[in-house]
C-alpha beads as a LAMMPS data file, in Angstrom:
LAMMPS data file: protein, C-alpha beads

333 atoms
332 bonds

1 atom types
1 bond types

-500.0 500.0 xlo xhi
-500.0 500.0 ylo yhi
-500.0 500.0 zlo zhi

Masses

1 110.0

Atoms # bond

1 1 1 373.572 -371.284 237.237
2 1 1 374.240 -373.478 233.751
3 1 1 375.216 -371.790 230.761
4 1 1 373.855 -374.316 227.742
5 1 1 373.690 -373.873 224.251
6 1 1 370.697 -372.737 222.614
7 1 1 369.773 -374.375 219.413
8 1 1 367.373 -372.483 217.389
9 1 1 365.320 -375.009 214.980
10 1 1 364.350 -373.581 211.583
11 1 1 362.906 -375.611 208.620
12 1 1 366.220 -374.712 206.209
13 1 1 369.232 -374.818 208.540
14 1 1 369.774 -374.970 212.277
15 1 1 371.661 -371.948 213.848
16 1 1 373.546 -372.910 217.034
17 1 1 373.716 -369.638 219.398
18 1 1 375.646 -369.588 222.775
19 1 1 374.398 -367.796 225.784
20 1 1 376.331 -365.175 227.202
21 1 1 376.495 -362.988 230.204
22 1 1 377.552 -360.091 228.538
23 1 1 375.558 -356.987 228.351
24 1 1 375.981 -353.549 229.840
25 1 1 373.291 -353.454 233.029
26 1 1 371.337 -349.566 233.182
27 1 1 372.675 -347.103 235.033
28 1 1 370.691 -346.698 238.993
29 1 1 370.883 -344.754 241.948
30 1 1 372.781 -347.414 244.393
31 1 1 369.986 -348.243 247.041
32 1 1 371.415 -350.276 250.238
33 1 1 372.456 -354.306 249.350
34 1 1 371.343 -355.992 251.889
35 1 1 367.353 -356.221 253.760
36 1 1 365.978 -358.933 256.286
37 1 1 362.601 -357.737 255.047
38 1 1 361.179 -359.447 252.191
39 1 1 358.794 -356.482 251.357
40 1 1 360.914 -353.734 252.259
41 1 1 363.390 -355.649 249.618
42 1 1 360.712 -356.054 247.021
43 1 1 359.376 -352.362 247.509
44 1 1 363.087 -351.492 246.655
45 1 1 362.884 -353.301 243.640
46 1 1 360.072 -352.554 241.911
47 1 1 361.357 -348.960 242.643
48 1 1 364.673 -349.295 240.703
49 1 1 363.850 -351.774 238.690
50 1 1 366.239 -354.220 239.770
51 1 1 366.547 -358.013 240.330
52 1 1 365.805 -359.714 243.708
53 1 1 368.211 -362.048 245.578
54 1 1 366.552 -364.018 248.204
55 1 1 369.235 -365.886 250.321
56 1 1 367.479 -368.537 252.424
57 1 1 369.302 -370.139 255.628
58 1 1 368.854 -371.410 259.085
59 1 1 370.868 -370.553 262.398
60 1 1 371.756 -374.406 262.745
61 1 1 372.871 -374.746 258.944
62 1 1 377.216 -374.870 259.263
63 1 1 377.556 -373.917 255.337
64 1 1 374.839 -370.722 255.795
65 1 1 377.277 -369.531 258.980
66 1 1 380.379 -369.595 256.881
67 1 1 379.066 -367.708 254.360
68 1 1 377.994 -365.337 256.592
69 1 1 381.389 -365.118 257.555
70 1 1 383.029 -365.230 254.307
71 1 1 379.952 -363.534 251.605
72 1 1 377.897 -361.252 253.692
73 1 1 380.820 -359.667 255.473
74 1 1 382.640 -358.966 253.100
75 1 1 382.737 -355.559 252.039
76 1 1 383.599 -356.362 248.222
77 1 1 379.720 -358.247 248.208
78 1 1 378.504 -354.174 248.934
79 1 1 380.982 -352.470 246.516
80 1 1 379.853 -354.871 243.719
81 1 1 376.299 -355.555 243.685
82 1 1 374.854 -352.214 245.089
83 1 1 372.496 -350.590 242.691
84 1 1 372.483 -353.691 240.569
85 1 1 370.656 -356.125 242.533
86 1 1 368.240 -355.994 245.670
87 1 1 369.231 -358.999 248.401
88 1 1 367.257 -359.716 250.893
89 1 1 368.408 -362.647 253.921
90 1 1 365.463 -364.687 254.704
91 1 1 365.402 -367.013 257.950
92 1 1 363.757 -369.848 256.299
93 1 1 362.318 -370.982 260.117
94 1 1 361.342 -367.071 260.966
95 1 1 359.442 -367.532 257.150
96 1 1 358.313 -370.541 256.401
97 1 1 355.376 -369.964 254.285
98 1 1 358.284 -368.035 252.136
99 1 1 360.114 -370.771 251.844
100 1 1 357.506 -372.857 251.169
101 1 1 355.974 -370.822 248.477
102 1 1 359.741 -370.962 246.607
103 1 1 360.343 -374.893 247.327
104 1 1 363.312 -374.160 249.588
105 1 1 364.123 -377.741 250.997
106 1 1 367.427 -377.448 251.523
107 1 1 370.064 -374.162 253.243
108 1 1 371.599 -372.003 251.899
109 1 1 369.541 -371.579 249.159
110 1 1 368.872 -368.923 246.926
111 1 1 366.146 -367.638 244.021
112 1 1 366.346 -364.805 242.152
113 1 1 362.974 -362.753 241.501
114 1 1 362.260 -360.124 238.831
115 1 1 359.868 -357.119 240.569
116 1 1 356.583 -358.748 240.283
117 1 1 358.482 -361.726 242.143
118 1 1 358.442 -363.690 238.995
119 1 1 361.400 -366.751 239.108
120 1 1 364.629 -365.860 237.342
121 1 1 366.459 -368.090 238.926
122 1 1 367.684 -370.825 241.836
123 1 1 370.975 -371.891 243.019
124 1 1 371.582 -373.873 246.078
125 1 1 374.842 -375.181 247.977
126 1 1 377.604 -372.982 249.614
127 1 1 379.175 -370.772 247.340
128 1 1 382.605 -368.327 247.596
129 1 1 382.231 -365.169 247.659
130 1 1 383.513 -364.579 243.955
131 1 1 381.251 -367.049 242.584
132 1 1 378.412 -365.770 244.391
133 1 1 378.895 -362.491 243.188
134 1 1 379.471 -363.603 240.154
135 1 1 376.348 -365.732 240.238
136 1 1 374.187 -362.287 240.894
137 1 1 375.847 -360.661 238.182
138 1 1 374.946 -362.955 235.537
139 1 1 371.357 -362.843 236.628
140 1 1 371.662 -358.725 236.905
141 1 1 373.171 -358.890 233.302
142 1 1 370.618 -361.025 231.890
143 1 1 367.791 -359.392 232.900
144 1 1 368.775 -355.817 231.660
145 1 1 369.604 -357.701 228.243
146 1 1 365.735 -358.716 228.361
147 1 1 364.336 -354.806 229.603
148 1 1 366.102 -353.191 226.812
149 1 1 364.776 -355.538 224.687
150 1 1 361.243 -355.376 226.306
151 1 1 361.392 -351.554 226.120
152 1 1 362.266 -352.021 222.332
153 1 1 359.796 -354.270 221.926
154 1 1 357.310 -351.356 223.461
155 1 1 358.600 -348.683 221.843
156 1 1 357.676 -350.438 218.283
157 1 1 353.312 -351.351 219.190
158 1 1 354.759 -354.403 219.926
159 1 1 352.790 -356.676 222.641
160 1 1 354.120 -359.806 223.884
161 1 1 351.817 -361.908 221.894
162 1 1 350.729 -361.586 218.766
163 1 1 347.437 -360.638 217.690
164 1 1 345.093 -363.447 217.776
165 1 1 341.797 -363.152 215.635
166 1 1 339.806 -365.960 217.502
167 1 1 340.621 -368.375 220.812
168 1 1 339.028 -371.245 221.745
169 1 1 340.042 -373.569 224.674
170 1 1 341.520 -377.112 223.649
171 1 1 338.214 -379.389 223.760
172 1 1 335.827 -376.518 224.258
173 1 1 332.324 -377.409 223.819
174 1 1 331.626 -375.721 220.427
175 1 1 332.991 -375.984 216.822
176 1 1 333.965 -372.792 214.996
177 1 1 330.998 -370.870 213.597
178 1 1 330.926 -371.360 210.009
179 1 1 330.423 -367.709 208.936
180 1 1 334.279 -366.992 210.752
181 1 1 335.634 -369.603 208.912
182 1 1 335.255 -368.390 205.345
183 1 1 338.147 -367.866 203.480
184 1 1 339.620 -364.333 204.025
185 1 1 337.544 -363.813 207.003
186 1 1 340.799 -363.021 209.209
187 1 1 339.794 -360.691 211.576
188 1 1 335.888 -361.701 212.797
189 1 1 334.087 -359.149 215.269
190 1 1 334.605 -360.866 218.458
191 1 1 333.222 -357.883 220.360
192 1 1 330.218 -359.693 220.856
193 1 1 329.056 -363.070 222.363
194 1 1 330.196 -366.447 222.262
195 1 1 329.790 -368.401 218.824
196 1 1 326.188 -370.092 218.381
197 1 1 326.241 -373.782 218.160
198 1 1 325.799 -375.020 214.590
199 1 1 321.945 -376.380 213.974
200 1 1 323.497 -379.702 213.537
201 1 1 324.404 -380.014 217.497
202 1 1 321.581 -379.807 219.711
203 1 1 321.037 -379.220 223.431
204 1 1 322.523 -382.290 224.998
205 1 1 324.651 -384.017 222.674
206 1 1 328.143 -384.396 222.796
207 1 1 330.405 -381.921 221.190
208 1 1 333.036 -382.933 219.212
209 1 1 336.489 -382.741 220.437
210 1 1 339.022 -380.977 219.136
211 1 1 342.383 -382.323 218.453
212 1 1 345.335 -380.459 216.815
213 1 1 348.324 -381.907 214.731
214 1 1 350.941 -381.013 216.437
215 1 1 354.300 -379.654 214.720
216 1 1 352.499 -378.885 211.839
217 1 1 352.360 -382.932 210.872
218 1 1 356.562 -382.299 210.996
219 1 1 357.685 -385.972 212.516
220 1 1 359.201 -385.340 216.763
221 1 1 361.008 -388.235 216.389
222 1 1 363.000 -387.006 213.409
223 1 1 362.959 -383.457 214.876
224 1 1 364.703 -384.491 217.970
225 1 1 367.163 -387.145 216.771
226 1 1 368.200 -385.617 213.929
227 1 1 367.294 -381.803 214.470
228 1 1 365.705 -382.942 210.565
229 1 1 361.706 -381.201 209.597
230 1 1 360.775 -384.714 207.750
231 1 1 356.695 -384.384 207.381
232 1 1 355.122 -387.556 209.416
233 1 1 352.862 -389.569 207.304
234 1 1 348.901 -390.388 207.329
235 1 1 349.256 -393.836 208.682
236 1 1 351.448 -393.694 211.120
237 1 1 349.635 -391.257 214.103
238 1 1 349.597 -390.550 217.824
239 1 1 347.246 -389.182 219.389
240 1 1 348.785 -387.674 222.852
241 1 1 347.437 -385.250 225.470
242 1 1 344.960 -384.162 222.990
243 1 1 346.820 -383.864 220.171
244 1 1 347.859 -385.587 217.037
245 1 1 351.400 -386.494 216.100
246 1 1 352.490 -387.811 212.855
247 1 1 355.680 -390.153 212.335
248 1 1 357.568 -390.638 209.357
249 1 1 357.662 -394.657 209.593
250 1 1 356.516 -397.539 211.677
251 1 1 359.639 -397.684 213.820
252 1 1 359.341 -393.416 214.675
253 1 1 355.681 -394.197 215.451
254 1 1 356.557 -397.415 218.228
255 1 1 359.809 -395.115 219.011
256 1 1 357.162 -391.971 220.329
257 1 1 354.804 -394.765 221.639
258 1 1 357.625 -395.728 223.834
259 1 1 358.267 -392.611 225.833
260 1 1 356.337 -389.306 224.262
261 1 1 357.320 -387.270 226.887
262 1 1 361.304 -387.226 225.430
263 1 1 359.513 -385.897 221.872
264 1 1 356.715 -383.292 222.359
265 1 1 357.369 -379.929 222.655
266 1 1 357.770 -378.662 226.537
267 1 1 354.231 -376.598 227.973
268 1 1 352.005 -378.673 225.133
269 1 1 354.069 -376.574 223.063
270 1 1 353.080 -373.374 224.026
271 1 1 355.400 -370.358 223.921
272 1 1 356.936 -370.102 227.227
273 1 1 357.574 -366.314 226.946
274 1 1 353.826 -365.334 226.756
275 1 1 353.025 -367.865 229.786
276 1 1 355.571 -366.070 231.988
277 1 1 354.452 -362.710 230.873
278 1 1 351.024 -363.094 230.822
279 1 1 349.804 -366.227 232.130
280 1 1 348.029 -367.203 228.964
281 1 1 349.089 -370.643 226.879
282 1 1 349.130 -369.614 223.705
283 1 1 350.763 -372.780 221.568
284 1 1 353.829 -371.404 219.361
285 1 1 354.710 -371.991 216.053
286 1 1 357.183 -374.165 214.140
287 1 1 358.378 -371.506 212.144
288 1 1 360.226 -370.526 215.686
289 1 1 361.758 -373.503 217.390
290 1 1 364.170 -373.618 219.354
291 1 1 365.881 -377.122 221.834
292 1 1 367.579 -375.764 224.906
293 1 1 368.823 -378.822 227.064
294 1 1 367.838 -380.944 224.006
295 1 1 364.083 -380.251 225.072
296 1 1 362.114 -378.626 222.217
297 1 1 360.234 -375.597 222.815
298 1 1 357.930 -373.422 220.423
299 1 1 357.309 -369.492 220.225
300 1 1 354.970 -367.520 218.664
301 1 1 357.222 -365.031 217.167
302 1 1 361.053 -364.179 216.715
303 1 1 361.205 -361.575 219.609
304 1 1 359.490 -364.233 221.984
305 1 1 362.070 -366.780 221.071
306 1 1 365.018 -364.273 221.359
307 1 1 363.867 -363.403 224.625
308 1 1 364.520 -367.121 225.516
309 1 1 367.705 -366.554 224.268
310 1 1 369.055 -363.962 226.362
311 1 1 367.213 -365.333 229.668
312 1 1 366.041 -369.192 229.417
313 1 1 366.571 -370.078 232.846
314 1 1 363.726 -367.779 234.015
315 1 1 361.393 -369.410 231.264
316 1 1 362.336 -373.370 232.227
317 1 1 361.347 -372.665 235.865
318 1 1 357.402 -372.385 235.133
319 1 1 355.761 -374.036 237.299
320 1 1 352.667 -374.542 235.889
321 1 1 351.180 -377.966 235.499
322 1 1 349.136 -377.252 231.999
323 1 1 346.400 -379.898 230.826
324 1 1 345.064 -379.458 227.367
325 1 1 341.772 -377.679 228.043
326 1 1 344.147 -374.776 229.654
327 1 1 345.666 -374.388 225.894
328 1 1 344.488 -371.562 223.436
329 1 1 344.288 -372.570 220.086
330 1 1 344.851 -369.140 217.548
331 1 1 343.457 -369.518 214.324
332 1 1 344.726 -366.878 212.036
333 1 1 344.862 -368.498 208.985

Bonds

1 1 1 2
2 1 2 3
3 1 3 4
4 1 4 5
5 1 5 6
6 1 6 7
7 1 7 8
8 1 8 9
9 1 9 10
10 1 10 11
11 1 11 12
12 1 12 13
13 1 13 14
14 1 14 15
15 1 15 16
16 1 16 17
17 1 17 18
18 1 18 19
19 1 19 20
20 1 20 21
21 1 21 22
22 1 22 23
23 1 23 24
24 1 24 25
25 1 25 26
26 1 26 27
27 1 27 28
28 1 28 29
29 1 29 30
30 1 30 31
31 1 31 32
32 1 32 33
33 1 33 34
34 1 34 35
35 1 35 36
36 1 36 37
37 1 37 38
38 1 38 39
39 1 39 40
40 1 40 41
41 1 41 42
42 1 42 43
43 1 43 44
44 1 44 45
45 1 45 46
46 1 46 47
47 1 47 48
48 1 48 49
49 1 49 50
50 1 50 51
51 1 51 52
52 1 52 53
53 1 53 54
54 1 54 55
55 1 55 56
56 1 56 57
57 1 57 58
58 1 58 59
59 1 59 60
60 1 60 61
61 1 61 62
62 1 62 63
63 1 63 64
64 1 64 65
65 1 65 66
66 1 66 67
67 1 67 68
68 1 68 69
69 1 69 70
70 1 70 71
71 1 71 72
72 1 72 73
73 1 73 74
74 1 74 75
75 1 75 76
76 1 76 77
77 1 77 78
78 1 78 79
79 1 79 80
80 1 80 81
81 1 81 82
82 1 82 83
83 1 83 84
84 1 84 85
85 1 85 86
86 1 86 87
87 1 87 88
88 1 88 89
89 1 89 90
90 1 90 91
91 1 91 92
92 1 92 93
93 1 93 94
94 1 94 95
95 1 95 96
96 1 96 97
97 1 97 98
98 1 98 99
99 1 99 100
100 1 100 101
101 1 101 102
102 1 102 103
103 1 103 104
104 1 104 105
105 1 105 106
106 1 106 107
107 1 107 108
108 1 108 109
109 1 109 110
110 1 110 111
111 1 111 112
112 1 112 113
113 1 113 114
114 1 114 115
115 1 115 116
116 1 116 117
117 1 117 118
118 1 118 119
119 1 119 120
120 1 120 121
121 1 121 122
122 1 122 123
123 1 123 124
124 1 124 125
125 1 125 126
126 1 126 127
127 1 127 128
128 1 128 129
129 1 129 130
130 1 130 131
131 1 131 132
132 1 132 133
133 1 133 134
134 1 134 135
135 1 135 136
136 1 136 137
137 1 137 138
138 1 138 139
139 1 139 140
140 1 140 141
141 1 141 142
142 1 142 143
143 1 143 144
144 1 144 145
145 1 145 146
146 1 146 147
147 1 147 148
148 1 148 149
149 1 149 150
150 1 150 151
151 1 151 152
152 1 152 153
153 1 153 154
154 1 154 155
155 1 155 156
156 1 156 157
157 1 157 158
158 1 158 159
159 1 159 160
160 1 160 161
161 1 161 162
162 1 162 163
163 1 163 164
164 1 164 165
165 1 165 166
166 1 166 167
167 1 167 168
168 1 168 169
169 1 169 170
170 1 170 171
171 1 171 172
172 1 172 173
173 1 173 174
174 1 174 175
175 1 175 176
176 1 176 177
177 1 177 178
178 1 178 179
179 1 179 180
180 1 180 181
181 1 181 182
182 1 182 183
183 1 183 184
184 1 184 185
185 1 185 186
186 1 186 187
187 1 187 188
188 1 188 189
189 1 189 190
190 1 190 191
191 1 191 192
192 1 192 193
193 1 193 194
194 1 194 195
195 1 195 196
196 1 196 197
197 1 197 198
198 1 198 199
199 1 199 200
200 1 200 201
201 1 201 202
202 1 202 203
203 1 203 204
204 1 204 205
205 1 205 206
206 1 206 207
207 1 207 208
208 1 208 209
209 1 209 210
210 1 210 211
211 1 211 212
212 1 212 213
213 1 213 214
214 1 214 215
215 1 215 216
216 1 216 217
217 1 217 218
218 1 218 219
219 1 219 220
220 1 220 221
221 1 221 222
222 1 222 223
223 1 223 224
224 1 224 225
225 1 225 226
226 1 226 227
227 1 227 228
228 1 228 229
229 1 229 230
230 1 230 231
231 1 231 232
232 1 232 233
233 1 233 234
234 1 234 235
235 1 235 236
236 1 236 237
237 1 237 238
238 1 238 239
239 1 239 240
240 1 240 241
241 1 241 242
242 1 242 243
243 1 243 244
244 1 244 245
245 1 245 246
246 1 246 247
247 1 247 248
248 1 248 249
249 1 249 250
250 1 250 251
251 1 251 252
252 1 252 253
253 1 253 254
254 1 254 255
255 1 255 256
256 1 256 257
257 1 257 258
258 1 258 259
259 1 259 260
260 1 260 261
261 1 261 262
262 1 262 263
263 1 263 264
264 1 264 265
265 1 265 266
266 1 266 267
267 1 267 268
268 1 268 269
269 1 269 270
270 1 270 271
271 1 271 272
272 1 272 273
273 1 273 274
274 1 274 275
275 1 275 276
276 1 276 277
277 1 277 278
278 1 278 279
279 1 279 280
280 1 280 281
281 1 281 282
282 1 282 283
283 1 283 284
284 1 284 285
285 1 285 286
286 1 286 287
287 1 287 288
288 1 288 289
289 1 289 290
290 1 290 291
291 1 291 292
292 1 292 293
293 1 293 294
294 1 294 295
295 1 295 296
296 1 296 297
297 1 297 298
298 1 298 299
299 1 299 300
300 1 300 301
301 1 301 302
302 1 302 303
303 1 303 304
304 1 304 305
305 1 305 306
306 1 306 307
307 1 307 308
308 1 308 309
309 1 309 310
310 1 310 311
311 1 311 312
312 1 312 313
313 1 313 314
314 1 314 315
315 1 315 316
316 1 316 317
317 1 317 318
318 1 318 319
319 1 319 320
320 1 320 321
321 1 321 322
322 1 322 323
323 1 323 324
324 1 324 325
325 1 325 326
326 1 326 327
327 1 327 328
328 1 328 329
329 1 329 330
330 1 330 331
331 1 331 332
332 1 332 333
């Protein structure tokens, strides 16, 4: 597991915040360590609320047989993680389709799951039996830091996204409905059915496309080189994956041209949190930025971003291969 900084992006200053492993982890009945049985594990769990360890090896690996010798029979890997974490040793040739479904190509392995089996982690290699318990109890830390601040989060009315007045999909067939996009029109009745076609577009024809600027027209280039929010000008633009970046000068503009992919936000910008949480890409906002591993990533809120903060690895493992149709676009303003 890397511990990186975290460098949160705001449009006045940039705040540099380290991760941590600190944090007390809840208090929990001490269920047994140790399962073969991936669902008796996970049942155990979602019971207590606690992480899952899934240790993946193979008879004929030598590295997976000396741990067995040196972790798992060691009676300090019982008197440690008990009641903390839930581990479960998986015979990646008794269970392939197990390892399969968590990319396991090479033993030991292992991947840490939160109760619905959500990714909070991987490791792989041979590890001593300090630094593997070590390894599970910065996981364990980290995700009671992010249920006390999910139960806070509850506790206040407070959702994982924020309350969207209107969705569309990126490129969906239909422009806004006039009548919703009056000024001061902010919440529309959406209880109904989808928005009518203007009178304009008829049966048949093309509908436009949309296309967003991204970054609020703020330059990547500049953004990522400089960590600087210099506003990209009219005449030098980009249009990529379905939306529209603006550079600052001629040489930012053939700079992005060159290799996009090191400027735009990671997930088309959207806020990594909610996709983890609810499956949903909801694009975030430049008012919370953040770079982690010098790879820009947006949020929707403050909470969202600061529950990047105390967990990030869990949120860089999505594995979801977005295309700009699957993005929401929220228009509150």
């Amino acid at each position: 597991m890397r511990f990186v900084n975290l460098t949160l992006v705001t449009r006045c200053s940039l705040t540099l915040l380290v991760l941590s492993g600190a944090g007390a982890s809840l208090k929990a009945d001490s269920p047994s360590l140790m399962y073969q049985d991936y669902r008796a594990g996970l049942t155990q769990a979602r019971q207590k609320n606690l992480p899952l360890l899934l240790h993946f090896y193979t008879d004929w690996c030598g590295p997976c047989q000396r741990m067995e010798q040196t972790v798992f029979s060691s009676p300090q890997l019982e008197s440690s993680l008990a009641g903390k974490i839930i581990l479960v040793k998986v015979n990646a040739e008794h269970s392939p389709d197990l390892a399969r479904m968590y990319n396991i190509t090479s033993y030991p392995s292992d991947v840490f799951l939160d109760p619905q089996g959500r990714v909070l982690g991987t490791s792989s290699g041979m590890l001593a039996l300090s630094d593997y318990i070590g390894q599970a109890l910065r996981v364990e830390s980290r995700y009671q830091q992010s249920q006390q601040f999910v139960k806070s989060r509850t506790e206040a009315g407070n959702g994982p996204a924020p309350y969207s007045s209107l969705e569309i999909k990126l490129g969906a067939p239909a422009p806004f409905p006039k009548a919703l996009m009056q000024p001061g029109n902010t919440k529309p009745d959406l209880a109904g059915d989808k928005p009518a076609l203007p009178a304009e577009i008829h049966k048949g024809d093309v509908p436009p496309r949309v296309v967003f600027v991204a970054l609020d027209g703020y330059c990547p280039v500049q953004l990522k080189k400089n960590r600087e929010w210099i506003k990209g000008q009219a005449e030098w633009i980009v249009e990529y994956q379905q939306q529209q970046y603006r550079l600052s000068s001629l040489a930012d503009k053939q700079e992005f041209e060159s290799q996009p992919e090191s400027f735009v936000p990671r997930l088309l910008g959207c806020d990594p949190v909610i996709m983890w949480e609810t499956d949903r890409a909801l694009p975030g906002s430049t008012e919370f930025a953040a770079f982690f591993n010098d790879e820009l990533y947006l949020f929707t809120s403050e909470q969202n971003r600061e529950m990047f903060r105390i967990d990030p690895e869990r949120y860089i493992n999505l594995r979801h291969a977005l295309v700009p149709r699957d993005v929401e676009a929220i228009l509150i303003r």
